[in-house]
PLY file of the C-alpha trace (Angstrom):
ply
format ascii 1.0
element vertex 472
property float x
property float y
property float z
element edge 471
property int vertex1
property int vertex2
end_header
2.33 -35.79 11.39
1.76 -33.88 8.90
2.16 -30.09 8.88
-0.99 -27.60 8.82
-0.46 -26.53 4.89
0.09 -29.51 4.16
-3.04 -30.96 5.72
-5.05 -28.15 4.21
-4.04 -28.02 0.91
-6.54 -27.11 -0.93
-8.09 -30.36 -3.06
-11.09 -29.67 -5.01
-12.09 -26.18 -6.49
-14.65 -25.89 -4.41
-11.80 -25.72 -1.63
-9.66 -23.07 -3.41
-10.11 -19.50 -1.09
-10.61 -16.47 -3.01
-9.18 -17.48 -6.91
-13.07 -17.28 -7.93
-12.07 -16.58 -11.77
-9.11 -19.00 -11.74
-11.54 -21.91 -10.67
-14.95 -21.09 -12.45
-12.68 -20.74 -15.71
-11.61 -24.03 -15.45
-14.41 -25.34 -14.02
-16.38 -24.31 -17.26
-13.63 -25.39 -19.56
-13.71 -28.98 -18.22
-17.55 -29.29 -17.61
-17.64 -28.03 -21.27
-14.86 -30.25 -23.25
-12.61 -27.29 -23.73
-9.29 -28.07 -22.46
-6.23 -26.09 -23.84
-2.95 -27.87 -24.51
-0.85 -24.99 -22.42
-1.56 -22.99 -19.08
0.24 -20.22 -17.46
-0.48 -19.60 -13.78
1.23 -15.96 -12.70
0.98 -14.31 -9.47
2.95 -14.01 -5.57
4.01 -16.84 -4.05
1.74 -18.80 -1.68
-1.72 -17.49 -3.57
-2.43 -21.12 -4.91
-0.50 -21.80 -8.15
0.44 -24.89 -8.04
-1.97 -26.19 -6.07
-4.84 -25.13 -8.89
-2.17 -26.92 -10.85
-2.80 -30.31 -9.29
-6.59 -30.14 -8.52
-6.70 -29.72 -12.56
-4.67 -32.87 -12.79
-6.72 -34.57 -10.72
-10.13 -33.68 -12.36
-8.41 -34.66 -15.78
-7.18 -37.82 -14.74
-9.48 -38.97 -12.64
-11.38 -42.19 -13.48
-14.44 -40.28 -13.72
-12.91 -37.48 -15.38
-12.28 -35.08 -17.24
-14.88 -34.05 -14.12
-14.94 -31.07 -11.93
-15.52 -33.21 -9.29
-12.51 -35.91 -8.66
-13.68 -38.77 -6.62
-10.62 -38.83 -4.55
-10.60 -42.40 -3.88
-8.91 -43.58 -7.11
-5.11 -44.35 -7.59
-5.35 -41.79 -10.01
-6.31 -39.06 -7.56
-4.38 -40.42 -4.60
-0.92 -40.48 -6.85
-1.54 -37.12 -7.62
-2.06 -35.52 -3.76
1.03 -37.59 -2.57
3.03 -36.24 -5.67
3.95 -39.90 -7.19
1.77 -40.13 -10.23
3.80 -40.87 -13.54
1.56 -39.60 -15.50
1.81 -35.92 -13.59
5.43 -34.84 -14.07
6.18 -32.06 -11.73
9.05 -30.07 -12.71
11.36 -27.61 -10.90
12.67 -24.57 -13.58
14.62 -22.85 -10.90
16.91 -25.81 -10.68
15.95 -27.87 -14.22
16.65 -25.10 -16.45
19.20 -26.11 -18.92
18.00 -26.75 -22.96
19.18 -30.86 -21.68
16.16 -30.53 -19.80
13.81 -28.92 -21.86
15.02 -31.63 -24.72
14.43 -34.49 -22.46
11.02 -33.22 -21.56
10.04 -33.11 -25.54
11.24 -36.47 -25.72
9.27 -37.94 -23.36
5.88 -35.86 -24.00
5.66 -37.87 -27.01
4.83 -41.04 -25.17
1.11 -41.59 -24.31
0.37 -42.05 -20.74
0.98 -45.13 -18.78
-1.67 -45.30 -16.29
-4.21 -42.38 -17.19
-6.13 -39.98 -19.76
-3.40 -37.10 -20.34
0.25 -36.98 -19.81
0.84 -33.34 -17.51
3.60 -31.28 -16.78
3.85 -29.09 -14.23
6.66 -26.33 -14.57
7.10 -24.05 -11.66
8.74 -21.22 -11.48
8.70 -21.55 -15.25
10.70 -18.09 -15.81
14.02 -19.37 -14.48
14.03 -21.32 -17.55
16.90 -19.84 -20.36
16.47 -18.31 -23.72
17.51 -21.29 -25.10
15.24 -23.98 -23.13
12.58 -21.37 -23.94
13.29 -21.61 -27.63
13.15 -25.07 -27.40
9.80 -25.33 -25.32
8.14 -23.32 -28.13
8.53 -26.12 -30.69
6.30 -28.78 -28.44
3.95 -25.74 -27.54
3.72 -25.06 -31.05
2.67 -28.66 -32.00
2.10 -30.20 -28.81
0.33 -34.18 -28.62
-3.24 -34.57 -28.00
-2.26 -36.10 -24.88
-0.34 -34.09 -23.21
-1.41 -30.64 -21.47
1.24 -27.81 -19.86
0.53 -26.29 -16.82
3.26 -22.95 -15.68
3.24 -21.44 -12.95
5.40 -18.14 -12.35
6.05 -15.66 -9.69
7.37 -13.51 -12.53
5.12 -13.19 -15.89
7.49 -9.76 -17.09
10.38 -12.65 -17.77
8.65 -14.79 -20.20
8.69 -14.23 -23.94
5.57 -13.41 -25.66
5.56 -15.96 -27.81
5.17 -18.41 -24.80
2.50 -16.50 -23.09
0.30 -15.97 -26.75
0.14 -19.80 -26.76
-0.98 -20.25 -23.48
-4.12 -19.59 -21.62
-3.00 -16.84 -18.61
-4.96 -16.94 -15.37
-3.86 -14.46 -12.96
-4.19 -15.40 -8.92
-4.35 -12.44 -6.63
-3.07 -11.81 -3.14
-5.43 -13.14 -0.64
-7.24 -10.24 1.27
-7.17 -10.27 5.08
-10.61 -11.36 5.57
-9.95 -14.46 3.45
-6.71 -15.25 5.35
-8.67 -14.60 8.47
-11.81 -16.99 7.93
-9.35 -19.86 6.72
-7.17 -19.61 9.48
-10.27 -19.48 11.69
-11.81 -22.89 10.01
-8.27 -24.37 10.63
-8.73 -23.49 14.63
-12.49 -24.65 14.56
-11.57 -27.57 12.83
-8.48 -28.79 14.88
-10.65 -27.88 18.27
-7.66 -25.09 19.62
-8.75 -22.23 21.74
-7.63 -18.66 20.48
-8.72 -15.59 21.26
-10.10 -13.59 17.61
-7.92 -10.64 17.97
-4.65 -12.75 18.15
-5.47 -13.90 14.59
-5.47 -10.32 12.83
-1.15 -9.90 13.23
-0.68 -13.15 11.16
-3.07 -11.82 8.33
-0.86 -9.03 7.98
2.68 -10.69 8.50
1.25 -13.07 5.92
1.51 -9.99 3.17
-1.29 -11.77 1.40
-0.03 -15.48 1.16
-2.21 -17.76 2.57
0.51 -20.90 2.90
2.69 -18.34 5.10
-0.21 -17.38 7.13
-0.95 -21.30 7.75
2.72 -21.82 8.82
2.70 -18.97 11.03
-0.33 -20.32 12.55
1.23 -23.65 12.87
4.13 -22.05 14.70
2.15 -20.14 16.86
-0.29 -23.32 18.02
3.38 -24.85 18.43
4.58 -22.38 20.92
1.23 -21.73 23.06
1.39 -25.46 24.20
-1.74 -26.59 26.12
-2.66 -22.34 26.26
-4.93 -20.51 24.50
-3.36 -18.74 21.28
-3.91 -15.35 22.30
-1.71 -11.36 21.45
0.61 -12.25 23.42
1.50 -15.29 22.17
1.67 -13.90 18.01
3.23 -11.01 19.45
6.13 -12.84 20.87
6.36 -15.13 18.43
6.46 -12.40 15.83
8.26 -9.92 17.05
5.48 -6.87 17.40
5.56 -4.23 19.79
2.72 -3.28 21.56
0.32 -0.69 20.23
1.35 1.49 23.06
5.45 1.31 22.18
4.36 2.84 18.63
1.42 5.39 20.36
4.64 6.70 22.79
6.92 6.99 19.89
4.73 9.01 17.79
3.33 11.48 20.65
7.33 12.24 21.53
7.38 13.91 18.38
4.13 15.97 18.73
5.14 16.60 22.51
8.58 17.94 21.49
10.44 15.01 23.57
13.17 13.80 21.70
14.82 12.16 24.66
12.12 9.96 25.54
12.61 9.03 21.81
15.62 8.16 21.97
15.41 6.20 25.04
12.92 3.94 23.13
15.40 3.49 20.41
18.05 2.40 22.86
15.90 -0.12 24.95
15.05 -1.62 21.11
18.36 -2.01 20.77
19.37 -3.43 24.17
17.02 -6.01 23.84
18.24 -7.16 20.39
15.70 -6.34 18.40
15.18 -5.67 14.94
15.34 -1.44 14.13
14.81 -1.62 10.56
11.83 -4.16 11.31
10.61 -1.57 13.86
10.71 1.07 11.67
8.63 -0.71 8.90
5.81 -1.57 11.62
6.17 2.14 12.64
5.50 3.21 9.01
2.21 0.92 8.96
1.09 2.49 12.17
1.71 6.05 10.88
-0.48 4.98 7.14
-3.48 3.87 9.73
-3.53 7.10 11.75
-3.65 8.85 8.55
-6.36 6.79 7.20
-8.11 6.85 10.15
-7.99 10.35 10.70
-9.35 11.13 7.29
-11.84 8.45 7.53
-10.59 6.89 3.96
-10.95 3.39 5.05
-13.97 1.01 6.16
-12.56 -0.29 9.91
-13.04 -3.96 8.66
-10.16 -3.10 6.32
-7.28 -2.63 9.03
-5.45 -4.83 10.86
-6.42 -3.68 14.12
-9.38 -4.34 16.41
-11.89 -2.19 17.07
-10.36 -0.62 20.52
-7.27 -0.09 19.10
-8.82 2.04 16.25
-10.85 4.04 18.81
-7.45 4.23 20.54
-5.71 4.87 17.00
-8.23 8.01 15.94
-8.02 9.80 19.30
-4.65 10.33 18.43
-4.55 10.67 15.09
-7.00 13.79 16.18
-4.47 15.52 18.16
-2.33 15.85 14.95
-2.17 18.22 12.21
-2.20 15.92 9.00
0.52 17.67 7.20
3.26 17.27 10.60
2.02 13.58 10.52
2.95 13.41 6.69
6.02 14.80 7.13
6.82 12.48 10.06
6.14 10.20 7.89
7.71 10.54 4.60
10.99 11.33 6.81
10.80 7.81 8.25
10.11 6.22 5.06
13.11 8.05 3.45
15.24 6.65 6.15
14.12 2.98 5.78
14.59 3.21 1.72
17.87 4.48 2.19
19.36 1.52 4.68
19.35 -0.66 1.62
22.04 1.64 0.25
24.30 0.38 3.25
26.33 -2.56 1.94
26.11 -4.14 5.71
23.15 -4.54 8.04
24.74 -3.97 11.20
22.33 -2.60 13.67
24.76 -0.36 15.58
24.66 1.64 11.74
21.25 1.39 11.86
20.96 2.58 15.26
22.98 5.70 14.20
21.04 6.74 11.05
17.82 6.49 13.22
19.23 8.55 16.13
20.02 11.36 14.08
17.07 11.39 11.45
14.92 11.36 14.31
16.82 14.94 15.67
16.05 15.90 12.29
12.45 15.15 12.29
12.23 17.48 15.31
14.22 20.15 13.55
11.68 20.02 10.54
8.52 19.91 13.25
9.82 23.37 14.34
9.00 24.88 11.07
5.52 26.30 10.75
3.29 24.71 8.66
1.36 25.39 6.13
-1.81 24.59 7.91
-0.54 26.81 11.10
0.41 29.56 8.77
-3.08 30.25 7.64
-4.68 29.40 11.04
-2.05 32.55 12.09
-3.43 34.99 8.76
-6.86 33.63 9.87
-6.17 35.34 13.36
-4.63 38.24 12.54
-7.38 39.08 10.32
-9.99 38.67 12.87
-7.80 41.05 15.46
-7.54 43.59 12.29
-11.41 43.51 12.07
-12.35 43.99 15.49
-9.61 46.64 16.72
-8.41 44.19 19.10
-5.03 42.87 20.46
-3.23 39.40 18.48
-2.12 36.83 20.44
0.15 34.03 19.10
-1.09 31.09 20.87
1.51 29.03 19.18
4.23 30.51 20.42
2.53 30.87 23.93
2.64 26.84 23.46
5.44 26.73 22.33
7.09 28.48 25.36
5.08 26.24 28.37
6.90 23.22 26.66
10.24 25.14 27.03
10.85 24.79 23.19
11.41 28.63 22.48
13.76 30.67 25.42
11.84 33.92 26.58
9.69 33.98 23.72
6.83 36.31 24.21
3.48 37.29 22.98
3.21 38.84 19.68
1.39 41.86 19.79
0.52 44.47 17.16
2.27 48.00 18.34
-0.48 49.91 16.18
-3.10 48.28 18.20
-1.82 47.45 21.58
-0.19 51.29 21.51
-4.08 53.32 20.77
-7.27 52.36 20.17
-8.70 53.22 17.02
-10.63 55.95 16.78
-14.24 55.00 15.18
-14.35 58.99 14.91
-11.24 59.77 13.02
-11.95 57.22 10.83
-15.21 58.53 9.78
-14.16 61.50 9.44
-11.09 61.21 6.79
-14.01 58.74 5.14
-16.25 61.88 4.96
-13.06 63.49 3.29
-12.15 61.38 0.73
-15.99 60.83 -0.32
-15.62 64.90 -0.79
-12.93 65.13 -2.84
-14.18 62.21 -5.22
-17.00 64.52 -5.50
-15.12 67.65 -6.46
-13.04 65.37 -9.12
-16.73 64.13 -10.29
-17.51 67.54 -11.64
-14.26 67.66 -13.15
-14.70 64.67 -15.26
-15.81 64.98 -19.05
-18.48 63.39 -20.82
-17.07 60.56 -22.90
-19.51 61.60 -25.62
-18.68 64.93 -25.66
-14.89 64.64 -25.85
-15.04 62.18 -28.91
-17.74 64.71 -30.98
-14.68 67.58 -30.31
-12.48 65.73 -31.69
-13.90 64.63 -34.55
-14.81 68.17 -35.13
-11.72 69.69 -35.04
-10.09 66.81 -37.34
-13.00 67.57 -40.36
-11.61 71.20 -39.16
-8.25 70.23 -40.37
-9.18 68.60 -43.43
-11.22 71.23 -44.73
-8.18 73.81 -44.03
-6.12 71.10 -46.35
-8.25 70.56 -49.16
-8.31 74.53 -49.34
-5.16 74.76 -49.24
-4.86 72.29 -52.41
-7.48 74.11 -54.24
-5.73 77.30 -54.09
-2.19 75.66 -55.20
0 1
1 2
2 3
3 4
4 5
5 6
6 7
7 8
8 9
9 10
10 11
11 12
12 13
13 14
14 15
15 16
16 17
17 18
18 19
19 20
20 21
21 22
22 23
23 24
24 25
25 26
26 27
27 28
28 29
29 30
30 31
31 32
32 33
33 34
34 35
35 36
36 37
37 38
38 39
39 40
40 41
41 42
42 43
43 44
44 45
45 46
46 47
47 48
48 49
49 50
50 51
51 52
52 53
53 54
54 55
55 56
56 57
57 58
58 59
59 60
60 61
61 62
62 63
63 64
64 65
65 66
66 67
67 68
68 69
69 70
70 71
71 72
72 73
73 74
74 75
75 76
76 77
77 78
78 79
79 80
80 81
81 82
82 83
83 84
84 85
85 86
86 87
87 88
88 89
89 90
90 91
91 92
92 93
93 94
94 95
95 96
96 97
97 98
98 99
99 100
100 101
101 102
102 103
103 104
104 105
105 106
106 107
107 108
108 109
109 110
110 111
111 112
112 113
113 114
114 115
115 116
116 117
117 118
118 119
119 120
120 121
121 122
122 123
123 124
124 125
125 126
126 127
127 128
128 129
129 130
130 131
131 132
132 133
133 134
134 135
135 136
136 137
137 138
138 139
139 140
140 141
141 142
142 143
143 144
144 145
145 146
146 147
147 148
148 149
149 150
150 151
151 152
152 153
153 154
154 155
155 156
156 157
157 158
158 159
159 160
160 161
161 162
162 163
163 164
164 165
165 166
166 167
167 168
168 169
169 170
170 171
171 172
172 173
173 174
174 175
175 176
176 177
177 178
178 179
179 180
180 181
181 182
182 183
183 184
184 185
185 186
186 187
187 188
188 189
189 190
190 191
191 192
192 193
193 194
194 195
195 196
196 197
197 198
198 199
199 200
200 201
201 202
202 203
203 204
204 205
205 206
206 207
207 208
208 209
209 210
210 211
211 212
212 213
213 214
214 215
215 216
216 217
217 218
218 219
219 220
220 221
221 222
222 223
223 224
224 225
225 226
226 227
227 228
228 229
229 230
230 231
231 232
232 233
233 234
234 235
235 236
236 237
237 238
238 239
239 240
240 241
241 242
242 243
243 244
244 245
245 246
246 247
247 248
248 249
249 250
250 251
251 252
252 253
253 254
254 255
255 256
256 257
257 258
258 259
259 260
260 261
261 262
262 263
263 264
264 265
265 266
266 267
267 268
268 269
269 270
270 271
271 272
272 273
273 274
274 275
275 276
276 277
277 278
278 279
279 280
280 281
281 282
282 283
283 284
284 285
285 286
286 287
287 288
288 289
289 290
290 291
291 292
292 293
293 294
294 295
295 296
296 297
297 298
298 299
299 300
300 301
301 302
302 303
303 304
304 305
305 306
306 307
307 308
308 309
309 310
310 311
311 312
312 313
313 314
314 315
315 316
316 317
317 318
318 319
319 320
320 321
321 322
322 323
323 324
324 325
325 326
326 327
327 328
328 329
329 330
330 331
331 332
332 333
333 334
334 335
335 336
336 337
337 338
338 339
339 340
340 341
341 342
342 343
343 344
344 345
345 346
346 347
347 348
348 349
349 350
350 351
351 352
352 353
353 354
354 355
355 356
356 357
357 358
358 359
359 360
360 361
361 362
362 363
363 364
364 365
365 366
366 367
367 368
368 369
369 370
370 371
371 372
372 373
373 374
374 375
375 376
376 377
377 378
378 379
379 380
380 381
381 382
382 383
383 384
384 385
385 386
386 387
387 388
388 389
389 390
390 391
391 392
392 393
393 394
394 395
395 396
396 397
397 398
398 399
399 400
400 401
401 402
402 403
403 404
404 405
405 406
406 407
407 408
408 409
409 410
410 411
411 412
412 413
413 414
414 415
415 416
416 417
417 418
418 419
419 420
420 421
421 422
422 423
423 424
424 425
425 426
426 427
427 428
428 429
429 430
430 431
431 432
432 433
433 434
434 435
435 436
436 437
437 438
438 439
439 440
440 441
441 442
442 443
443 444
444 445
445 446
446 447
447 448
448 449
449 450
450 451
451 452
452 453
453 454
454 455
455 456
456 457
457 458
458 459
459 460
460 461
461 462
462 463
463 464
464 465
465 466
466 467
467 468
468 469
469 470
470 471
């Protein structure tokens, strides 16, 4: 029996998901007679290289063809899907890289086809290939039969020389978005009659990271381990190793509730239990991005990998938080996770270590005020200033119910809490000063009567000099 990707390999353009500009380009360039002798596939792996590679192959060597429609039902067609056509030579660069190769292949590309229209090679993985094979590639590229047509496909288009890629015509596939994974892997259920519940299907969308042949095998794992059952969370979340929304929702409120122990404790039953830390951590770091997101509104719902309740549950807690405390939680996390791949083992207990203490640290750094609670504090003492009345730091009021601060008290101004200011006083040293501004008024010169003085007494002066002169 054959496997799910397998089974659903895409055939026909019309069944390629989401590589719209891939498959109208080439649809256009067969329907209109202009087929290039080179093409250069780039993009992640499991987004539909080399499958694009073989529907092509099939729609130029079909009987029919060149056609953007293969029939299918010749030998032509058939020897292609089961991967035993002579006339398609698929080739392996990871593990066929050597300039033998490449010489061999130039050798044989000179023969016309045995069976069908065009003789086609399909490279994969093309970058592995040396300087030298490459040099040696470029000749037939340069000059290549009218026969024979290059398809590449590459993981890796930074690795390949220039003048390779200038003589080939570059498609770029993109990841698959989680929508499209999502609808495929739904037509797969439909279509195989297997019961599954719709929110089970959004956690392998996101393990897939945008491949759409590892979001098929996880979903052939998962129908594997459900049995007779319906494929439901708990099921993918077995079988993939998530935590539960709430294990991530408790781990994150420790921190705003100022309980590291009950942090810790969730560290240590991870651990017990043989599970992944450094996996943990990454999930945790996803979690934290959508309770950002969510709390700023900077992302359409349909766009996370969550259902509905759980971002209802996700922004009522991402409310609670002040956005720069959640950043910093954060960023300290992330910090953490890039630095494990400095350790030259993996072993958990060093993992378990590094977390334990950055996450003491994280509640060190939570102590300090923020920016955001500075100002709210400015913002307050401003208010009490204007009105004559007392300040109360409600933070640290907070601060000492949760047992955080020892005998911390309110702050209070002396100058207010002391006396009450006296609306009287104060208007009458007002009435004061406005009196002796007045008295300084009078004082003050004219502007224009100061400048005519002294440009008086200087033609004063230079009268008493040029007298002076005439008498010499």
């Amino acid at each position: 029996m054959k496997s799910l990707a397998l089974k659903y390999r895409p055939k026909t353009f019309n069944d390629l998901v989401g590589q719209i500009h891939a498959s109208q380009s080439l649809k256009n360039a067969i329907e209109y007679k202009h087929i290039r002798q080179a093409y250069l596939f780039f993009g992640s792996r499991g987004v539909g290289k080399t499958s694009t590679a073989r529907i092509l192959s099939r729609c130029l060597n079909c009987v029919n063809g060149p056609t953007v429609e293969p029939c299918g039902t010749c030998s032509s067609c058939i020897e292609i899907s089961e991967g035993r056509s002579v006339d398609v030579i698929e080739m392996d660069a990871a593990s066929n890289r050597g300039i033998e190769n490449i010489r061999e292949l130039r050798e044989n590309a000179r023969f016309a086809p045995m069976k069908s229209k065009y003789k086609i090679y399909i490279i994969d993985e093309v970058h592995m290939l040396t300087n030298e094979s490459f040099n040696a590639l470029l000749k037939i590229l340069e000059e290549p039969p009218g026969h024979v047509v290059f398809i590449m496909a590459t993981t890796e288009q930074h690795k390949i020389p220039e003048t390779i890629i200038s003589r080939c015509q570059v498609f770029g596939f993109r990841k698959f978005s989680i929508q499209d994974i999502r609808d495929r892997l739904e037509y797969i259920l439909n279509t195989e009659k297997i019961a599954y519940h719709k929110d089970s299907i959004l956690p392998i969308c996101q393990k897939a990271e945008g491949s759409m042949r590892d979001a098929v095998s996880l979903l052939d794992q998962a129908i594997a381990y459900s049995g007779n059952k319906p494929i439901d969370l708990e099921v993918i979340s077995n079988l993939l190793g998530i935590h539960p929304l709430e294990t991530y929702l408790e781990f994150v409120e420790s921190f705003r509730n100022s309980d590291a122990k009950k942090n810790l404790l969730i560290i240590h039953r991870l651990f017990s239990e043989g599970l992944n830390l450094k996996r943990f951590i990454w999930d945790l770091l996803d979690f934290m991005k959508s309770m950002i997101l969510v709390k700023n509104e900077l992302l359409e719902r349909e766009n996370f990998s969550y259902a509905a309740s759980e971002i209802d549950k996700l922004k009522k807690y991402a409310d609670l938080w002040d956005v720069s405390e959640l950043i910093l939680v954060f960023e300290s996390f992330y910090k953490l996770y890039s630095n494990w791949s400095l350790f030259q083992t993996s072993k958990s207990a060093e993992i378990k270590i590094s977390l334990e203490i950055a996450v003491v640290d994280i509640f060190e750094k939570l102590k300090r005020p923020s920016v955001s609670k500075l100002m709210q504090k400015i913002t307050m003492l401003k208010n009490a200033i204007e009105k004559g009345t007392d300040y109360v730091d409600e933070t640290a009021s907070s601060l000492q119910n949760n047992n955080e601060i020892d005998q911390k008290k309110d702050i209070t101004l002396p100058r207010y809490s002391e006396t009450v200011i006296d609306k009287e006083n104060i208007k009458q040293k007002n009435d004061e000063k406005h009196a002796t501004n007045d008295n300084n008024s009078d004082k003050e010169f004219d502007i224009d009567t100061l400048i005519q003085k002294e440009f008086m007494a200087q033609e004063q002066n230079d009268t008493k000099s040029e007298n002076i002169f005439l008498d010499k």
